[in-house]
PyMOL Python script that loads the backbone (N, CA, C, O; Angstrom):
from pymol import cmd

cmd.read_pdbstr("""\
ATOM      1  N   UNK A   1       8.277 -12.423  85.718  1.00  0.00           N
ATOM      2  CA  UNK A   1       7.962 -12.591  87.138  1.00  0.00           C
ATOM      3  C   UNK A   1       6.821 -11.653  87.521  1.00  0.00           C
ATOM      4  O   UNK A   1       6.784 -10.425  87.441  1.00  0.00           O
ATOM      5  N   UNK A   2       6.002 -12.414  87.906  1.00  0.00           N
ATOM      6  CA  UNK A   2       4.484 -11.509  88.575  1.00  0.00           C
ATOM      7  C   UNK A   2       4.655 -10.888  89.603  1.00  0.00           C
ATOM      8  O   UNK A   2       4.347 -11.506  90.622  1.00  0.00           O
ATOM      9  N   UNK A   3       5.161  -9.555  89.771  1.00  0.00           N
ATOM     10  CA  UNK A   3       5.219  -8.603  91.323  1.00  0.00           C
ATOM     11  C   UNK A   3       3.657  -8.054  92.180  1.00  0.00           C
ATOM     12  O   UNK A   3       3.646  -7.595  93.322  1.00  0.00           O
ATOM     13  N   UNK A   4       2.838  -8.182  91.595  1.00  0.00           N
ATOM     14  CA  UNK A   4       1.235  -7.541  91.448  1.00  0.00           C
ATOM     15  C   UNK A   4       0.944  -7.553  92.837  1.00  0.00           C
ATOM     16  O   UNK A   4       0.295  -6.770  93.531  1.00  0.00           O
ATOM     17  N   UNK A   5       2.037  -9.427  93.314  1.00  0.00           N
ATOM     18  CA  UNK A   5       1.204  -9.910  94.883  1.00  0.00           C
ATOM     19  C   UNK A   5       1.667  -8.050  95.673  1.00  0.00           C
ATOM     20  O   UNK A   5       0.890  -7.441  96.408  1.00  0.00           O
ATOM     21  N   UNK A   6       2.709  -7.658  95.358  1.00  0.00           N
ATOM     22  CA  UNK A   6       3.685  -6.553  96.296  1.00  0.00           C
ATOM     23  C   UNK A   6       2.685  -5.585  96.523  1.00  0.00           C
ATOM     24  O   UNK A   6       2.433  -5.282  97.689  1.00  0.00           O
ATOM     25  N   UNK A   7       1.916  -4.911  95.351  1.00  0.00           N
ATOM     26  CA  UNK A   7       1.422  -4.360  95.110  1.00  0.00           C
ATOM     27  C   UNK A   7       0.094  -4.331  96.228  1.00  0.00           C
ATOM     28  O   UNK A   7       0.049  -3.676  97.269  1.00  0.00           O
ATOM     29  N   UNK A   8      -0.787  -5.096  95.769  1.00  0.00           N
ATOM     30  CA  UNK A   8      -1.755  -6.012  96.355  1.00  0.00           C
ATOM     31  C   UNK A   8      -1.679  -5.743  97.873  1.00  0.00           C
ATOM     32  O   UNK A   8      -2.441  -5.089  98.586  1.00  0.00           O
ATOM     33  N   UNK A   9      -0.273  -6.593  98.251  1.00  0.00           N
ATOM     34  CA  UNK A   9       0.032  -6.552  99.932  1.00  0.00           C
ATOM     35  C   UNK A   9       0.339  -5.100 100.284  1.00  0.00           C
ATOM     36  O   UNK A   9      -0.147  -4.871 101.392  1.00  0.00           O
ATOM     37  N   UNK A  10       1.013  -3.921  99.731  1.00  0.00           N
ATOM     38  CA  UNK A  10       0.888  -2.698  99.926  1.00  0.00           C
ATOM     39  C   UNK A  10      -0.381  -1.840 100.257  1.00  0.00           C
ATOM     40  O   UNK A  10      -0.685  -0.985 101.089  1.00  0.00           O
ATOM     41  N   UNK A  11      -1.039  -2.554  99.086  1.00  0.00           N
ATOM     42  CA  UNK A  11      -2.111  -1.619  99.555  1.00  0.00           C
ATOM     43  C   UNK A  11      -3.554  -1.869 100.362  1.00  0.00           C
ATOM     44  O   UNK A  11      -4.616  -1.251 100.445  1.00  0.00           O
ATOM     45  N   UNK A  12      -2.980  -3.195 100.949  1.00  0.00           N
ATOM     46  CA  UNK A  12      -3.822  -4.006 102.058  1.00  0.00           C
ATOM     47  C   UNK A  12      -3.179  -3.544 103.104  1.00  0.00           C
ATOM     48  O   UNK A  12      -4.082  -3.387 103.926  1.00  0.00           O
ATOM     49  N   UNK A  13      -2.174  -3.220 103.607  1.00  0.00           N
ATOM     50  CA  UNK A  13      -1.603  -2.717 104.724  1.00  0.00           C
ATOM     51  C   UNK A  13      -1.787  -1.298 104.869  1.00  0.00           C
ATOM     52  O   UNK A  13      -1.486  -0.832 105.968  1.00  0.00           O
ATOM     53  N   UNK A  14      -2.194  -0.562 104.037  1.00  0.00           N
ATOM     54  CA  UNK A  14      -2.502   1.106 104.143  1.00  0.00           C
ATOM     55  C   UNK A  14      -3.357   1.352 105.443  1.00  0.00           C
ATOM     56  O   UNK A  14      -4.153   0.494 105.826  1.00  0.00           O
ATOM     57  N   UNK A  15      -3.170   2.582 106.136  1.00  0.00           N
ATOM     58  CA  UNK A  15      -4.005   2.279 107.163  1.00  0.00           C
ATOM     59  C   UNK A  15      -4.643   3.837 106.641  1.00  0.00           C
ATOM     60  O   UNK A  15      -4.021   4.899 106.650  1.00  0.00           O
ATOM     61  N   UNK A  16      -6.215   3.596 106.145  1.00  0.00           N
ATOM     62  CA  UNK A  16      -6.791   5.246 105.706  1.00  0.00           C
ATOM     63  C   UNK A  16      -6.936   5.946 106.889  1.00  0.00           C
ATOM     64  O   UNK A  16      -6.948   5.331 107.955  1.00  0.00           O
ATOM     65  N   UNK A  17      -7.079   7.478 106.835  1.00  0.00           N
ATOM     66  CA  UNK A  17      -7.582   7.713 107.856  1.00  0.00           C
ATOM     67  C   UNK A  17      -9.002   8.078 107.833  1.00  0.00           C
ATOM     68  O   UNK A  17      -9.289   9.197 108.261  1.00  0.00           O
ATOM     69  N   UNK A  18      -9.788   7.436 107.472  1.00  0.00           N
ATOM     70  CA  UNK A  18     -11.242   7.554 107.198  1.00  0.00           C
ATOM     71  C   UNK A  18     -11.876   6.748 106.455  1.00  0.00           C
ATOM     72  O   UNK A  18     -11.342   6.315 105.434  1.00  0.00           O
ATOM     73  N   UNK A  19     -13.061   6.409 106.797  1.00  0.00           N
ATOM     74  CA  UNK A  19     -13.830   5.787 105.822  1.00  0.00           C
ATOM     75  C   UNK A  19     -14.112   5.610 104.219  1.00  0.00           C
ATOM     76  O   UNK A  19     -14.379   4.621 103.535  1.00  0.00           O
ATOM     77  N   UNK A  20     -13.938   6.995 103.919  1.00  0.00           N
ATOM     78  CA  UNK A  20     -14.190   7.344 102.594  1.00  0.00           C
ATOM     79  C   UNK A  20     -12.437   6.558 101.923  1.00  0.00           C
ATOM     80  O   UNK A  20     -12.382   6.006 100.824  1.00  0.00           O
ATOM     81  N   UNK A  21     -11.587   6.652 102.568  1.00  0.00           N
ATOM     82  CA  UNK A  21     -10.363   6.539 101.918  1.00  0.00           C
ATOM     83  C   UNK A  21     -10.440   5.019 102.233  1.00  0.00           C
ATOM     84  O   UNK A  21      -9.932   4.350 101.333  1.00  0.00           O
ATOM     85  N   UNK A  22     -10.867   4.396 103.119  1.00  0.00           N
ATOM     86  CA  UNK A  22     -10.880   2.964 103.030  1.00  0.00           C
ATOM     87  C   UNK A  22     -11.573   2.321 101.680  1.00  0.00           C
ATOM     88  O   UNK A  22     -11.062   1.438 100.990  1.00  0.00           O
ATOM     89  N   UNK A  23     -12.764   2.913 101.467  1.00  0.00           N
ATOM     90  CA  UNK A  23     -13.487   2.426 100.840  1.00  0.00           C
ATOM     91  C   UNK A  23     -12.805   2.781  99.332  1.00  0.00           C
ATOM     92  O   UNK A  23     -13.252   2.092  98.415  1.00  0.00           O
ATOM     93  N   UNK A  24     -12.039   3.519  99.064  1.00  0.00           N
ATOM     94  CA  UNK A  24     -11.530   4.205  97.575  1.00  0.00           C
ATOM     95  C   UNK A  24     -10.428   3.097  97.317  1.00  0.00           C
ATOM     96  O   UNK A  24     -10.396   2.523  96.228  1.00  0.00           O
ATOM     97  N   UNK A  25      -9.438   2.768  98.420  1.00  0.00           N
ATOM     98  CA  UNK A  25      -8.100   1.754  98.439  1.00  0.00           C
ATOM     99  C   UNK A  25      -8.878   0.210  98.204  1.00  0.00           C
ATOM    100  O   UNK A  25      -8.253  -0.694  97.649  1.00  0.00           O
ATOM    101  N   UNK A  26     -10.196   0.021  98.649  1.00  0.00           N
ATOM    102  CA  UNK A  26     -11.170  -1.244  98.312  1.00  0.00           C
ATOM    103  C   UNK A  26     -11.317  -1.338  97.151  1.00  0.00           C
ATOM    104  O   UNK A  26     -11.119  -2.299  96.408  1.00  0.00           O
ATOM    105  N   UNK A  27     -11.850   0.155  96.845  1.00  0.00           N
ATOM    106  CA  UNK A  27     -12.362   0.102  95.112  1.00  0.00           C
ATOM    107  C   UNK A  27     -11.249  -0.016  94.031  1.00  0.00           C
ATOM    108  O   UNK A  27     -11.364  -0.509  92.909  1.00  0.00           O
ATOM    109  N   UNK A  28     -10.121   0.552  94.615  1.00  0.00           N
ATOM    110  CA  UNK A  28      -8.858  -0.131  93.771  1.00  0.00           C
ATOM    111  C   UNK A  28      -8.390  -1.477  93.613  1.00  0.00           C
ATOM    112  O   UNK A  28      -8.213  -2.160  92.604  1.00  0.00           O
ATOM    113  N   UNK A  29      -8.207  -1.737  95.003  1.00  0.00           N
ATOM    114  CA  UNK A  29      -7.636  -3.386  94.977  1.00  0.00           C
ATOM    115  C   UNK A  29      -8.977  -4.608  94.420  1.00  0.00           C
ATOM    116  O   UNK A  29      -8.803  -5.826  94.367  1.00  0.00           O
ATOM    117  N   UNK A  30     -10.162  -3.941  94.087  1.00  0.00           N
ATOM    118  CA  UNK A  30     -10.665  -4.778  93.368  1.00  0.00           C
ATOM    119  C   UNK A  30     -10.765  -4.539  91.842  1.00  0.00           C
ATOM    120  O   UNK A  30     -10.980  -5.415  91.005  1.00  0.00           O
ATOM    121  N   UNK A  31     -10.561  -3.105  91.587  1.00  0.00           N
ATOM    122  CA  UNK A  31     -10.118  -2.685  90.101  1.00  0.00           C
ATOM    123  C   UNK A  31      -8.966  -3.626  89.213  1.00  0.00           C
ATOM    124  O   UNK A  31      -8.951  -4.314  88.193  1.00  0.00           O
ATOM    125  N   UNK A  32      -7.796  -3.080  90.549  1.00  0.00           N
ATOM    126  CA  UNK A  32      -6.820  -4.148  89.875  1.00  0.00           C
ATOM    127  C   UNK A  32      -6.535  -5.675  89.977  1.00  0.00           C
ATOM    128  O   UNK A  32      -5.529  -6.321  89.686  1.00  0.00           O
ATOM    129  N   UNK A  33      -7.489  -5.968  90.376  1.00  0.00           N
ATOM    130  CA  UNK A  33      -7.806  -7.452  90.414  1.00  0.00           C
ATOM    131  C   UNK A  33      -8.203  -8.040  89.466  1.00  0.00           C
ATOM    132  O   UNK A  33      -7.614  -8.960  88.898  1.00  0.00           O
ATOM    133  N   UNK A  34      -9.331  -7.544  89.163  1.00  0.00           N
ATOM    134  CA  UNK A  34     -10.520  -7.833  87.576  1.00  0.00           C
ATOM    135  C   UNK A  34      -9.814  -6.977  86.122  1.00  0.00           C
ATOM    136  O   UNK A  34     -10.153  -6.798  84.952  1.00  0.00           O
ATOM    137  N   UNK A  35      -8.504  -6.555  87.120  1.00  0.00           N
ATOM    138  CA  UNK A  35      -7.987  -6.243  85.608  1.00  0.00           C
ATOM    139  C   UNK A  35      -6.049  -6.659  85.380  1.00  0.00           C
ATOM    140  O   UNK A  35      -5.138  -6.335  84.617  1.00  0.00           O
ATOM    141  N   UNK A  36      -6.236  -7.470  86.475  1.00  0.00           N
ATOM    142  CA  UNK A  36      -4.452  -7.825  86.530  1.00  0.00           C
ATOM    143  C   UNK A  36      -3.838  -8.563  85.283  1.00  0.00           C
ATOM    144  O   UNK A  36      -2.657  -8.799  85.032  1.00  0.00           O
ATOM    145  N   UNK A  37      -5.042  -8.878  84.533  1.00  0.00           N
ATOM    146  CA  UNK A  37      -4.311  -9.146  82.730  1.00  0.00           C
ATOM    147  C   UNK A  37      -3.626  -8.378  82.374  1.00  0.00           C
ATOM    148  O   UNK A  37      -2.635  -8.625  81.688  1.00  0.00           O
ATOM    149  N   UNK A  38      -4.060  -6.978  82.837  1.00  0.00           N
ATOM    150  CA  UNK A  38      -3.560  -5.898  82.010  1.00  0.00           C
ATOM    151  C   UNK A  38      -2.283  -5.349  82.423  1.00  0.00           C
ATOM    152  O   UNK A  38      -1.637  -4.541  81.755  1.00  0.00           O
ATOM    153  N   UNK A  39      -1.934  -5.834  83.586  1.00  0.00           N
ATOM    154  CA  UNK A  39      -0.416  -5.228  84.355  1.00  0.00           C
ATOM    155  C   UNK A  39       0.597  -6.071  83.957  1.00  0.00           C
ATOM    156  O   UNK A  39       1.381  -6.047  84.906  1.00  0.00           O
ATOM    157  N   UNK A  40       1.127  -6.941  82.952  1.00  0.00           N
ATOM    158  CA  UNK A  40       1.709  -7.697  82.572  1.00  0.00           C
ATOM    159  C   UNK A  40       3.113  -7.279  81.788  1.00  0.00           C
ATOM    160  O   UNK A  40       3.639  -7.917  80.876  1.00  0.00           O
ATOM    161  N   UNK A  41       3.655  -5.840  82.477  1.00  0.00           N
ATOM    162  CA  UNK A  41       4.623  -5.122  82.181  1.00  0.00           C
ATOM    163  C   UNK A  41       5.642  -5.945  81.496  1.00  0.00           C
ATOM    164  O   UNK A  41       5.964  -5.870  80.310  1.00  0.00           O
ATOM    165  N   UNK A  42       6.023  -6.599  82.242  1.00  0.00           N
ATOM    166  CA  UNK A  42       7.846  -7.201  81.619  1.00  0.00           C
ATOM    167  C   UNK A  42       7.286  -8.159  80.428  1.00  0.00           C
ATOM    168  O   UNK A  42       7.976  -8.532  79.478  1.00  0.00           O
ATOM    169  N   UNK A  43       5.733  -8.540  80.667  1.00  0.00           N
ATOM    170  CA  UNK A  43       5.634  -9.652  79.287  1.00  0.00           C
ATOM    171  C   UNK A  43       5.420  -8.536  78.249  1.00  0.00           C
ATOM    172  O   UNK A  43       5.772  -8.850  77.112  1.00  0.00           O
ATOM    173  N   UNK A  44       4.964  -7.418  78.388  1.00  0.00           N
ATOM    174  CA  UNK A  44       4.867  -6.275  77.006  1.00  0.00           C
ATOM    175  C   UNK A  44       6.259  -5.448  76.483  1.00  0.00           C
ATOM    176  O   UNK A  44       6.584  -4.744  75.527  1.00  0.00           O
ATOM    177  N   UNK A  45       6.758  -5.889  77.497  1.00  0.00           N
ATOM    178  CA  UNK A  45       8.754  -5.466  77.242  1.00  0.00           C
ATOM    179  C   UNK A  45       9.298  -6.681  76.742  1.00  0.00           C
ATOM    180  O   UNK A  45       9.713  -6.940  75.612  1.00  0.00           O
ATOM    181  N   UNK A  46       9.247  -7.204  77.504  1.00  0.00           N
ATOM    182  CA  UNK A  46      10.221  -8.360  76.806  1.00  0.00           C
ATOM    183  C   UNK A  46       9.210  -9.163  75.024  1.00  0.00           C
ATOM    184  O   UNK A  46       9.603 -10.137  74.381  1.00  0.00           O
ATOM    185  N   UNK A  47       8.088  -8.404  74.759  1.00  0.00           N
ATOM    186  CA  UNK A  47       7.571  -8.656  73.668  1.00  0.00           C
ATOM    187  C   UNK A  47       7.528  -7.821  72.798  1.00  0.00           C
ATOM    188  O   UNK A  47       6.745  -8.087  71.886  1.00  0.00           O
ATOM    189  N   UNK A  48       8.160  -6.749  72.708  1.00  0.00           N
ATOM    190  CA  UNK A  48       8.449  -5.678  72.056  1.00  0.00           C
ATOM    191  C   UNK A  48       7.006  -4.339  72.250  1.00  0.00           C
ATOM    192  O   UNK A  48       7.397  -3.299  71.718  1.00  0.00           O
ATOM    193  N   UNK A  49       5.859  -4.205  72.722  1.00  0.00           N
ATOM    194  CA  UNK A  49       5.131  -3.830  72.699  1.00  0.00           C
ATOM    195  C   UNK A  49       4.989  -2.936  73.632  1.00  0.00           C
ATOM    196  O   UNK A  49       5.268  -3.258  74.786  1.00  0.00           O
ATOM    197  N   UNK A  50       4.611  -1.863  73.393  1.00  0.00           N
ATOM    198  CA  UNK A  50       4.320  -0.570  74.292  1.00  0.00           C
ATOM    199  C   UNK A  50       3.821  -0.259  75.341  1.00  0.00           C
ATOM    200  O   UNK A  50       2.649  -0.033  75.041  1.00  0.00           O
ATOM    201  N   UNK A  51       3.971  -0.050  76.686  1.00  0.00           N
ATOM    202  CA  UNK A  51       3.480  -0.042  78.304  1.00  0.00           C
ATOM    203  C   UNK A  51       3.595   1.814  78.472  1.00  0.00           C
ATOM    204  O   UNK A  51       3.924   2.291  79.558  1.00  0.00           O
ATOM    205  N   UNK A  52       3.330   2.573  77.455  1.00  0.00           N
ATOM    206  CA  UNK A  52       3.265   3.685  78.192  1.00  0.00           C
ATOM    207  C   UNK A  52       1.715   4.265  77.041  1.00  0.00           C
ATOM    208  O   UNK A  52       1.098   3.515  76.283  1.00  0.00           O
ATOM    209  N   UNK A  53       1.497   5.448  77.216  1.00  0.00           N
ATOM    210  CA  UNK A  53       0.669   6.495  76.554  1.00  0.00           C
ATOM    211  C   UNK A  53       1.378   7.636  75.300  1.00  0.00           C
ATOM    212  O   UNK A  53       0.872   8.616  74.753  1.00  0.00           O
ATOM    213  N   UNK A  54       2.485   7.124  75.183  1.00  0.00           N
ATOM    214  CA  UNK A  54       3.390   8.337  74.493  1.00  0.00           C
ATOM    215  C   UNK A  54       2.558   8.065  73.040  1.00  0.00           C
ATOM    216  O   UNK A  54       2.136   9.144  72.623  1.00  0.00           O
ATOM    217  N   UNK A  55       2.273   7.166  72.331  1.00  0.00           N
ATOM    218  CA  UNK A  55       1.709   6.819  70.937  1.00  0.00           C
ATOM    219  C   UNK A  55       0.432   7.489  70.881  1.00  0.00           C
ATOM    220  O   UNK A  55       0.019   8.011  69.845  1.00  0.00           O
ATOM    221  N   UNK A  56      -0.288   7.486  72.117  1.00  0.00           N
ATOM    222  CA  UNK A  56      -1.676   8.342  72.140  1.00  0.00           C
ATOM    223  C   UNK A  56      -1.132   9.588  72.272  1.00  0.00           C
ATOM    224  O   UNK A  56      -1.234  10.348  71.309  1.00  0.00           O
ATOM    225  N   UNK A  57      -0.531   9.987  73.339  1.00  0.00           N
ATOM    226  CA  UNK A  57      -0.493  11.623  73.240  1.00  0.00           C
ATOM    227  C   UNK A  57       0.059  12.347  72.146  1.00  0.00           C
ATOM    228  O   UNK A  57      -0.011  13.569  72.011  1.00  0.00           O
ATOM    229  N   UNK A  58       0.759  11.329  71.159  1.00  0.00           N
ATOM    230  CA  UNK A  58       1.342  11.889  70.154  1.00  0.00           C
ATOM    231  C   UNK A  58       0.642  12.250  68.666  1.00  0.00           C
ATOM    232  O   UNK A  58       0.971  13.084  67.823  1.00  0.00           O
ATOM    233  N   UNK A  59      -0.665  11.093  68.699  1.00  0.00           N
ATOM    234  CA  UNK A  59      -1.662  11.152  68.041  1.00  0.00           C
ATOM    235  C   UNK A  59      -3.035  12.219  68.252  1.00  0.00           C
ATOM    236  O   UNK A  59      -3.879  12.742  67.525  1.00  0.00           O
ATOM    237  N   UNK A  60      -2.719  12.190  69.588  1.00  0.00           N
ATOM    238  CA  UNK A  60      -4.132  13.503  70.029  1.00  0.00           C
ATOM    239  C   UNK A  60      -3.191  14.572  69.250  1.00  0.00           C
ATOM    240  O   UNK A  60      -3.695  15.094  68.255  1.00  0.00           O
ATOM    241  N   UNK A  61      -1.598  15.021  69.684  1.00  0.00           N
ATOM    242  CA  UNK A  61      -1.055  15.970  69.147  1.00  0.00           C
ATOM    243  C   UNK A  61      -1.072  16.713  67.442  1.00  0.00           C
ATOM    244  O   UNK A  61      -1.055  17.857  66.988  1.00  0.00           O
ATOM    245  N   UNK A  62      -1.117  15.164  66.823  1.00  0.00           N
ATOM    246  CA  UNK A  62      -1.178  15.558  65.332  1.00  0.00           C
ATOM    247  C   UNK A  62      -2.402  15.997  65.328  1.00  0.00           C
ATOM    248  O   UNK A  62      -2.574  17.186  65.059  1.00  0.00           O
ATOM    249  N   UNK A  63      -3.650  15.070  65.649  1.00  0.00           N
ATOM    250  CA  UNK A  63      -4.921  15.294  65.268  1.00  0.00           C
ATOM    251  C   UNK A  63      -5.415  16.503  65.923  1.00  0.00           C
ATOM    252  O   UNK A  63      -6.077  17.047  65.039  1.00  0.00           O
ATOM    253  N   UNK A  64      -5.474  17.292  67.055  1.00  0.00           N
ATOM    254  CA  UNK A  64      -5.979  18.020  67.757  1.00  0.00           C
ATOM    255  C   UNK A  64      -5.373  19.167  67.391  1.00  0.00           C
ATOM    256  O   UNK A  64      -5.962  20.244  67.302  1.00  0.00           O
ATOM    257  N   UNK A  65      -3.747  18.923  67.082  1.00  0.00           N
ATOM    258  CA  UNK A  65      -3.266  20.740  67.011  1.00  0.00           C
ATOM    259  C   UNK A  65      -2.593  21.122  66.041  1.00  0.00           C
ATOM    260  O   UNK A  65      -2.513  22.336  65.857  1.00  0.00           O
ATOM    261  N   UNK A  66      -1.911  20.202  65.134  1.00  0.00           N
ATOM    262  CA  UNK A  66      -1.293  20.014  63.940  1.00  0.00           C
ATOM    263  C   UNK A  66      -2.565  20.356  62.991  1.00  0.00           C
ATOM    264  O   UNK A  66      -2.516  21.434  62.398  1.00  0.00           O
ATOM    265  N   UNK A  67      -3.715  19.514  62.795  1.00  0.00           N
ATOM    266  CA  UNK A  67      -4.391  19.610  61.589  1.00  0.00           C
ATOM    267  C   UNK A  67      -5.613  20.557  62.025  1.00  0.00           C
ATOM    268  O   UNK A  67      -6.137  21.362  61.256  1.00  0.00           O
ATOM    269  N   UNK A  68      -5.850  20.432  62.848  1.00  0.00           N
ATOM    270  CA  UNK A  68      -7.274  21.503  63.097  1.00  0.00           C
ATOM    271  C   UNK A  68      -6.883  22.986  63.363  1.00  0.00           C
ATOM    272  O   UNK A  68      -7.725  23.884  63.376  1.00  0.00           O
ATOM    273  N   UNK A  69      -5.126  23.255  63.640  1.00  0.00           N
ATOM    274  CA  UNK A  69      -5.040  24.579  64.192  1.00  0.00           C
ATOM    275  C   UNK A  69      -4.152  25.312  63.047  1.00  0.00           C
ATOM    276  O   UNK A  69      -3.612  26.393  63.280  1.00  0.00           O
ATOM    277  N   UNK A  70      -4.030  24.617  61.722  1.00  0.00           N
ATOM    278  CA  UNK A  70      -3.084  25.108  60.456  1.00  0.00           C
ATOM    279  C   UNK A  70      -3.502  26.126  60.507  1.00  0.00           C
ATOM    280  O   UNK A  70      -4.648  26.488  60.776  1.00  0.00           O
ATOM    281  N   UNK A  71      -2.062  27.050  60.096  1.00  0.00           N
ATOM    282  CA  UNK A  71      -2.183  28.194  59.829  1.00  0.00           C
ATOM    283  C   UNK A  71      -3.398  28.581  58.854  1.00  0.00           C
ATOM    284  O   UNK A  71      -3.588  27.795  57.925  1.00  0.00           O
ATOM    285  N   UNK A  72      -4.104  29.512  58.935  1.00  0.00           N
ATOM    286  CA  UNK A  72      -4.743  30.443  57.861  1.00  0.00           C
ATOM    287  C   UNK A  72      -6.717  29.657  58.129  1.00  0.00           C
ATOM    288  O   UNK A  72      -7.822  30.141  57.882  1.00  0.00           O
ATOM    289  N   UNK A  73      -6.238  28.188  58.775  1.00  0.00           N
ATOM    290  CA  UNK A  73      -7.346  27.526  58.868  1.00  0.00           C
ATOM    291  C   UNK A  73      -8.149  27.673  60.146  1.00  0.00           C
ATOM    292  O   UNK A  73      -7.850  27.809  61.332  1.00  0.00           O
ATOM    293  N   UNK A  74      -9.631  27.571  59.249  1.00  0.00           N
ATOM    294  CA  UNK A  74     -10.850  28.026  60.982  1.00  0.00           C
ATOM    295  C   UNK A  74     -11.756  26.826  60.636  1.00  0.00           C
ATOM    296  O   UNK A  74     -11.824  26.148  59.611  1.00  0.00           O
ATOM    297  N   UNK A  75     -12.540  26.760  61.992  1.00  0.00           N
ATOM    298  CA  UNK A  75     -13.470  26.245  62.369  1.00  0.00           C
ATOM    299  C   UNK A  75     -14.474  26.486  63.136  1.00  0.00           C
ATOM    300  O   UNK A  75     -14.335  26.644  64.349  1.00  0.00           O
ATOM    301  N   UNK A  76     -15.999  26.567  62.325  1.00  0.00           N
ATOM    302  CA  UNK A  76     -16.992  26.074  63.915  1.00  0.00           C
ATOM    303  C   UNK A  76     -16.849  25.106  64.416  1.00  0.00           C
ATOM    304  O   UNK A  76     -16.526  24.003  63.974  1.00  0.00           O
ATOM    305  N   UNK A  77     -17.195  25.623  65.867  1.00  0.00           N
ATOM    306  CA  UNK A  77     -17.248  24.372  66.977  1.00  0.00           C
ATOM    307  C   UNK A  77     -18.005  22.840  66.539  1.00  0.00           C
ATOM    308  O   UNK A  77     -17.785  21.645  66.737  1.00  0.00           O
ATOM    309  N   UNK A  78     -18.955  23.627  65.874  1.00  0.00           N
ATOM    310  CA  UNK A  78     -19.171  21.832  65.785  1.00  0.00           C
ATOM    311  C   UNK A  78     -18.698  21.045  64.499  1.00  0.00           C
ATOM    312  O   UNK A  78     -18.509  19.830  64.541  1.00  0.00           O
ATOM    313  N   UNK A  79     -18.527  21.751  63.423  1.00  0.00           N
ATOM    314  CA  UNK A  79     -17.375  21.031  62.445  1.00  0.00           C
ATOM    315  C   UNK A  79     -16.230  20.218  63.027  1.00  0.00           C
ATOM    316  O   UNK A  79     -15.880  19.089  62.685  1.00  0.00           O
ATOM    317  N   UNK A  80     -15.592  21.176  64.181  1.00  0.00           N
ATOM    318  CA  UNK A  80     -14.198  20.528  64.865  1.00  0.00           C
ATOM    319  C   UNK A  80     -14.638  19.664  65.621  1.00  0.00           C
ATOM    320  O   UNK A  80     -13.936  18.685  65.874  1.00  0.00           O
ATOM    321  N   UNK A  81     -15.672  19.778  66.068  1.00  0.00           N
ATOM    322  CA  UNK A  81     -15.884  18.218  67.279  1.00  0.00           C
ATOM    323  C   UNK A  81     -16.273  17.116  66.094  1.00  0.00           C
ATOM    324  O   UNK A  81     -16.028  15.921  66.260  1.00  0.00           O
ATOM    325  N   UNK A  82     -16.846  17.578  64.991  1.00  0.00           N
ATOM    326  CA  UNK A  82     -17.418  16.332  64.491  1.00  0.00           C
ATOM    327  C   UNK A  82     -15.580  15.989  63.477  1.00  0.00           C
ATOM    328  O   UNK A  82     -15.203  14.975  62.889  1.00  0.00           O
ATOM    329  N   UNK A  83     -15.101  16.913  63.619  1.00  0.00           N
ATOM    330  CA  UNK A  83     -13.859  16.376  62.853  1.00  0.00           C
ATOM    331  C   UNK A  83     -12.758  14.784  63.856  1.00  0.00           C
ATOM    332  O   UNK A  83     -12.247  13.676  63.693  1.00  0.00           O
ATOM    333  N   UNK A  84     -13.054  16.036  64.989  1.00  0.00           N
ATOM    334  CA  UNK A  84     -12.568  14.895  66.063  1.00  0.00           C
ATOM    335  C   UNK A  84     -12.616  13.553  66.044  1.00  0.00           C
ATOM    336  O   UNK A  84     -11.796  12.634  66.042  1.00  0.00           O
ATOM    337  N   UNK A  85     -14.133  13.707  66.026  1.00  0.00           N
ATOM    338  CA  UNK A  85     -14.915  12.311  66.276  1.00  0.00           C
ATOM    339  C   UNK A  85     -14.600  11.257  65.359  1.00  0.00           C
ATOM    340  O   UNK A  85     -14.440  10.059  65.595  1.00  0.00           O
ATOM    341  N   UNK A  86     -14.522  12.000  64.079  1.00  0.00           N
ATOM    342  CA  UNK A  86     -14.337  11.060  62.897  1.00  0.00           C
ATOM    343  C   UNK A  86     -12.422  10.902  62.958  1.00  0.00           C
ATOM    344  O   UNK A  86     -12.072   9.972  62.232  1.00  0.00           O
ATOM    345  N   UNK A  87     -11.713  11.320  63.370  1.00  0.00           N
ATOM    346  CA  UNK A  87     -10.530  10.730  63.542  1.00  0.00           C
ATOM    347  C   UNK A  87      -9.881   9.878  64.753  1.00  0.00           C
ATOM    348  O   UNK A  87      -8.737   9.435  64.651  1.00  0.00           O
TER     349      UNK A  87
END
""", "prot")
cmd.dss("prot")
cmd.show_as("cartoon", "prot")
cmd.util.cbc("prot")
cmd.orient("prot")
């Protein structure tokens, strides 16, 4: 079931108090418009497939602090960025 309209109608009813905040709640509701493929929660649950960030943060974790920060082991700065890059 597609809830997005809720969403959508929420944040068409916001009342900013300023211009700048009107225009930011615009730049959203057309963000998530041109990208409402991507909000397709219950079809990535009910398909076994992942709706959060935990697989990335867990991968920055190995790569960023596990292997670049081993004991006894150093780095220049730019060895480690280019290590980054390449993982």
């Amino acid at each position: 079931m597609d809830q997005t309209g809720y969403t959508f109608g929420g944040l068409s009813r916001m009342q900013p108090s300023c211009a700048g905040a009107e225009k930011e709640i615009r730049k959203l509701i057309s963000y998530l418009a041109d990208h409402k493929h991507r909000l397709a929660y219950q079809e990535c649950r009910d398909n076994g497939l992942p709706i959060g960030s935990g697989g990335i943060d867990s991968a920055n974790k190995l790569i960023c602090h596990v292997r670049l920060k081993r004991s006894g082991a150093w780095w220049l700065e730019e060895n480690g960025n280019t290590m980054l890059r390449l993982r």
